[in-house]
matplotlib code that plots the C-alpha trace (Angstrom):
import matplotlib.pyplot as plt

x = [267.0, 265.7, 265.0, 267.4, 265.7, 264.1, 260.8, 257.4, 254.5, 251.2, 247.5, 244.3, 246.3, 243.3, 241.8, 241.7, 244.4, 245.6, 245.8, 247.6, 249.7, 251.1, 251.9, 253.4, 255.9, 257.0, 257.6, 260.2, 262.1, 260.2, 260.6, 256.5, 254.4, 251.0, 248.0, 244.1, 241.7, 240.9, 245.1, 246.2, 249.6, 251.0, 253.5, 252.1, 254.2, 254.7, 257.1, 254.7, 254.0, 250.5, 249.8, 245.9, 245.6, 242.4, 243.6, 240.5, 241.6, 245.0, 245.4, 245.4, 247.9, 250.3, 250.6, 251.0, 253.9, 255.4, 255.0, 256.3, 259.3, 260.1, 260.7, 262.6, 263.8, 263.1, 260.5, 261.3, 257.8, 254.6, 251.3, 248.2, 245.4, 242.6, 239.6, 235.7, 232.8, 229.1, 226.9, 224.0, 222.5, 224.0, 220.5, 219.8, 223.7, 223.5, 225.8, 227.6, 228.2, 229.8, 232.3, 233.2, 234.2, 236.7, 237.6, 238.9, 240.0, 241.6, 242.3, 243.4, 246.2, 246.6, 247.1, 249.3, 251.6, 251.9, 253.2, 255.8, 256.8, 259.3, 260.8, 261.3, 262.9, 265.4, 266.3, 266.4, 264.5, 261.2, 258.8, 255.0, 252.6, 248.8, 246.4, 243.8, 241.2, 240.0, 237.6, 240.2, 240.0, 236.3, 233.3, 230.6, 227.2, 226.2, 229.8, 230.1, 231.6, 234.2, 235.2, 235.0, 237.9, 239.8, 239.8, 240.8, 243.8, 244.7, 245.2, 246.6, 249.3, 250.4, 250.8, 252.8, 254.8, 255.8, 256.5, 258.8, 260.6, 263.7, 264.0, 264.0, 260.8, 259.0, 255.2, 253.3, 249.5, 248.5, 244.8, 243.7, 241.1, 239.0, 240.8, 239.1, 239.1, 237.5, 235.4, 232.5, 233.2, 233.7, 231.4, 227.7, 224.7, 222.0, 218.7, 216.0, 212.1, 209.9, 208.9, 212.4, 213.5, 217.0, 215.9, 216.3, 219.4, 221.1, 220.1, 221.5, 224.6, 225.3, 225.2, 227.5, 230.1, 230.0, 230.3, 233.0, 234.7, 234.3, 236.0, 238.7, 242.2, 244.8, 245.2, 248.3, 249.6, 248.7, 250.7, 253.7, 253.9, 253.5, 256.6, 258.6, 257.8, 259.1, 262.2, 262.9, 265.5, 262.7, 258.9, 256.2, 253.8, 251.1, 250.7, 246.8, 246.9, 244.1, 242.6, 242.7, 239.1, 239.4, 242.8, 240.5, 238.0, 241.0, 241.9, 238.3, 237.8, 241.2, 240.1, 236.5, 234.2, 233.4, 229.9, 230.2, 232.4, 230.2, 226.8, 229.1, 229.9, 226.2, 224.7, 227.0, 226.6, 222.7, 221.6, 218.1, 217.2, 219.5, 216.9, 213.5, 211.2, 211.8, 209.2, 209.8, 207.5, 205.9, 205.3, 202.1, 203.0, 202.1, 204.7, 205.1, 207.2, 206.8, 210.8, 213.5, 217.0, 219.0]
y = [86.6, 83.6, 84.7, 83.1, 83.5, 79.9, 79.9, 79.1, 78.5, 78.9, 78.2, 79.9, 83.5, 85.3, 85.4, 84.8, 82.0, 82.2, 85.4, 86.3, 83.2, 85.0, 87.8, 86.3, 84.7, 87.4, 89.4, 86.1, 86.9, 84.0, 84.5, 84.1, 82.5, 82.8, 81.5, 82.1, 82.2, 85.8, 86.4, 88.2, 87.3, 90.4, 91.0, 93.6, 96.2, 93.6, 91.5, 88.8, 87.2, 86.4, 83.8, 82.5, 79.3, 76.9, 73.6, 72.0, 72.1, 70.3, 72.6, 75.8, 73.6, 73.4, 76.4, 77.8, 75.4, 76.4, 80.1, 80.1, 77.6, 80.9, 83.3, 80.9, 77.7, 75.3, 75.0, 74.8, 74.6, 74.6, 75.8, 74.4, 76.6, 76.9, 75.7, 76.2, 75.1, 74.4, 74.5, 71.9, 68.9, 65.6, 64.6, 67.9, 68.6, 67.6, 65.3, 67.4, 70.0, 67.1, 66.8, 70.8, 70.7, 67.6, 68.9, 72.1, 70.6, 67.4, 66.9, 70.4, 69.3, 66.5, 67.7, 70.5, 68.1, 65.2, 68.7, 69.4, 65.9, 65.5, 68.7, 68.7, 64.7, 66.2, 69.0, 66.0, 68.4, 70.4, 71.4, 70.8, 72.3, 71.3, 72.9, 70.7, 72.0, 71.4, 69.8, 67.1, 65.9, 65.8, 66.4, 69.0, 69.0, 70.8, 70.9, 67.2, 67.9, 69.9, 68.1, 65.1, 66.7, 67.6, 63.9, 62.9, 64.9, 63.9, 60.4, 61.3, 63.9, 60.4, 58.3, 61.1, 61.2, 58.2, 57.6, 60.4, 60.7, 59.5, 61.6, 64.7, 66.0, 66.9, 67.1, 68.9, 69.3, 72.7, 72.3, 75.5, 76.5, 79.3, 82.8, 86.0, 87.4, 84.4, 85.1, 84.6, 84.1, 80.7, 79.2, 78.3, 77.3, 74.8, 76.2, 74.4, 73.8, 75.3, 73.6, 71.5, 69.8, 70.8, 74.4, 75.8, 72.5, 74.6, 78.5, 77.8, 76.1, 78.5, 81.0, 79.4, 79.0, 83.2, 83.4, 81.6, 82.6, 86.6, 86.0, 83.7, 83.9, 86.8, 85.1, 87.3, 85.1, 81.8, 83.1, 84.3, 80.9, 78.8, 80.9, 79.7, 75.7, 76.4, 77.9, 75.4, 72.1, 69.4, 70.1, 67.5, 66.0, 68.4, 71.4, 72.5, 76.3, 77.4, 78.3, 76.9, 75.7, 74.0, 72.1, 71.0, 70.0, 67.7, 66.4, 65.7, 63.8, 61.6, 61.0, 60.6, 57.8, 58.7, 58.6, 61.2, 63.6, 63.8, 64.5, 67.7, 68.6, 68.6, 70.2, 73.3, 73.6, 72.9, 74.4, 73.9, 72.4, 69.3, 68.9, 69.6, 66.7, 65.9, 63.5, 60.2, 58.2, 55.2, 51.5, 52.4, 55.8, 58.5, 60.9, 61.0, 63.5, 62.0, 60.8, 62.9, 60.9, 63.0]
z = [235.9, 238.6, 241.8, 243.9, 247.2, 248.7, 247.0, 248.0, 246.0, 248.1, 246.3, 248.0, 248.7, 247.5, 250.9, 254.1, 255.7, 252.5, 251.6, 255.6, 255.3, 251.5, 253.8, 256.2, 253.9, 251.9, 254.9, 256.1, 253.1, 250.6, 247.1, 247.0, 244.3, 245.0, 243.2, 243.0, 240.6, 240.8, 240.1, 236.6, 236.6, 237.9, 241.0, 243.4, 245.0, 248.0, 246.0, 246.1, 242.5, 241.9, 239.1, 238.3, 239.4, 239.2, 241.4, 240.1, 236.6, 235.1, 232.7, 234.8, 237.4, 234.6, 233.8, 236.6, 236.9, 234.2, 234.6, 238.6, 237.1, 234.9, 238.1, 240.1, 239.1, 242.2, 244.5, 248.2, 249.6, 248.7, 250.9, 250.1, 251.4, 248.5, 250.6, 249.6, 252.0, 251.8, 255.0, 255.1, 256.2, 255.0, 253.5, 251.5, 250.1, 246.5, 245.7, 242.6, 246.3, 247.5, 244.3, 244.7, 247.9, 247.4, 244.4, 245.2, 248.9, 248.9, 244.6, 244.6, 246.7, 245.1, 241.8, 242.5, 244.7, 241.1, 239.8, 242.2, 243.6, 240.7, 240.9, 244.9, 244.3, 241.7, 244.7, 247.2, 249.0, 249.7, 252.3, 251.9, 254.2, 254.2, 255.2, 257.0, 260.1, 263.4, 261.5, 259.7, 263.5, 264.5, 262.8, 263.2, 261.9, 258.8, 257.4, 256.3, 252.9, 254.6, 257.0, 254.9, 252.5, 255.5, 257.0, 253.6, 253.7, 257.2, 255.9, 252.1, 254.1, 256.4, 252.9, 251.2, 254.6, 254.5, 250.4, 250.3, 253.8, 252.2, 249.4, 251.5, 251.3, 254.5, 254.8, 257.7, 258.4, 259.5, 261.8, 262.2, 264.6, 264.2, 262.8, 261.4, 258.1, 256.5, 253.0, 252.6, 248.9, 249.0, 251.3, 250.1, 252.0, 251.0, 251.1, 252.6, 252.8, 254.8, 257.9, 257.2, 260.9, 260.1, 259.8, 263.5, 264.3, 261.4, 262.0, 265.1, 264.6, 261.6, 264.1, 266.2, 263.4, 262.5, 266.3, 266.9, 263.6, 264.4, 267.6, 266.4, 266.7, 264.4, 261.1, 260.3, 263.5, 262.2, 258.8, 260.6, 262.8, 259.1, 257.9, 261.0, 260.3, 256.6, 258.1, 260.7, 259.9, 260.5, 260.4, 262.7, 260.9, 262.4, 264.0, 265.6, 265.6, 267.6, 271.1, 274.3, 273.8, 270.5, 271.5, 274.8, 271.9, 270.1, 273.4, 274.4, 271.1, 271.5, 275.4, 275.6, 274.3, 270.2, 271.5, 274.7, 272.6, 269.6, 272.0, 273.6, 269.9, 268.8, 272.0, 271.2, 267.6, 267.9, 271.3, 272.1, 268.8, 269.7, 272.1, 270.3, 268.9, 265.6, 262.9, 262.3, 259.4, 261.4, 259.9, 258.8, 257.2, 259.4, 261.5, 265.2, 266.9, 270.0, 269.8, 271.6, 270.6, 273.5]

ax = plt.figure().add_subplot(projection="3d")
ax.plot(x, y, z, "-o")
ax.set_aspect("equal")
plt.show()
């Protein structure tokens, strides 16, 4: 028999966001549908069904389609969380690092959303929630492929707005800030040479990030307020979910020159390496580090 309880399909539940956000939503009374590449296709004691799902791959988004179709037969939302992210200097991050990231961060969404479009405009109705970053809004340094899927997705979530408004379908970007219980599973740093000039700028700023990410906000919280957009009549466009001193970092960033915001940015993330002397190949070939571009 279909589960006749509104139904939610969620990618990324595996762990972290995901994983809390799953939670969250089977706990509001969701008929859940939750996908990840690590799932075997079986429903835990929770209630929540867990389907394998590769976004990266059309083949593995269709059947996972047509698998979720046989538990419930419409679609009410869907949660895109599946995220990965590589750590590393825009010059050293091979380019095929690049193509993972947007893969699995903006096509991901993409692909799963050409699946459920048509099946939310038969409904004339459906809920889709996105989930973008902090990052989506500014830039950081050493997470460029990251935050260039995420800016993607800013833009694509606007379009698909826009195209579908009328057909009942609701989109909403979720910005979260920092949140424990991240993995570590899907994050990837690029190694680099010794003596590299990016070595301390990123040490340091790598630090920062575990930092700020230990002491981040409850994920089960951030979950619990995604399962409260779903169940309210008319979603906004976004929603930043995150501390005081991020959303002082959005607002900095919309108020400040682009230039003044991003030198408070890289002083944080890079501390006293911001600062330090770095090489520079003169005319005739040799280095210098006599420059200091702060």
């Amino acid at each position: 028999m279909a589960d006749e309880r509104r139904t939610v399909w969620i990618t990324g539940a595996s762990s972290g966001l995901g994983r809390y956000t799953a939670q969250a939503l089977g706990e509001a009374g969701f008929c859940v549908i939750a996908g990840a590449r690590s799932f075997t296709g079986d429903k835990a004691a929770d209630g929540i069904f867990r389907l394998p799902l590769d976004v990266t791959r059309e083949e593995s988004v269709e059947a996972f389609q047509k698998a979720a179709l046989a538990i419930s037969e419409r679609v009410d939302a869907v949660v895109h969380c599946a995220g990965v992210l590589v750590l590393g200097p825009c010059e050293k991050v091979p380019v095929e690092e690049y193509r993972r990231v947007l893969e699995t961060n903006y096509l991901g969404v993409v692909r799963m959303n050409q699946a459920v479009l048509p099946l939310m405009r038969e409904q004339r109705c459906g809920k889709i929630i996105i989930f973008s970053s902090i990052n989506g809004l500014l830039g950081t340094p050493f997470q460029s492929a990251y935050t260039a899927s995420k800016h993607a997705l800013e833009g694509y979530a606007e379009c698909l707005a826009m195209e579908t408004k009328s057909m009942g379908i609701q989109v909403c970007l979720v910005e979260p800030g920092d949140h424990r219980g991240g993995s570590q599973a899907y994050r990837a740093h690029i190694p680099l040479e010794q003596g590299s000039p990016y070595a301390a700028p990123m040490e340091h700023g790598i630090a920062v990030i575990n930092r700020d990410e230990a002491g981040g906000s409850d994920p089960a919280r951030l979950g619990r307020r995604v399962a409260r957009l779903l169940l309210r009549r008319k979603m906004p466009l976004r929603v930043c979910i995150a501390s005081a001193d991020q959303h002082l970092a959005v607002w900095m960033r919309r108020l400040l020159p682009a230039g003044a915001c991003m030198e408070i940015l890289r002083k944080y993330y890079l501390g006293r390496a911001a600062n330090a002397p770095h090489s520079r190949e003169t005319e005739n070939g040799h280095y210098g580090g006599n420059d200091d571009n702060s």
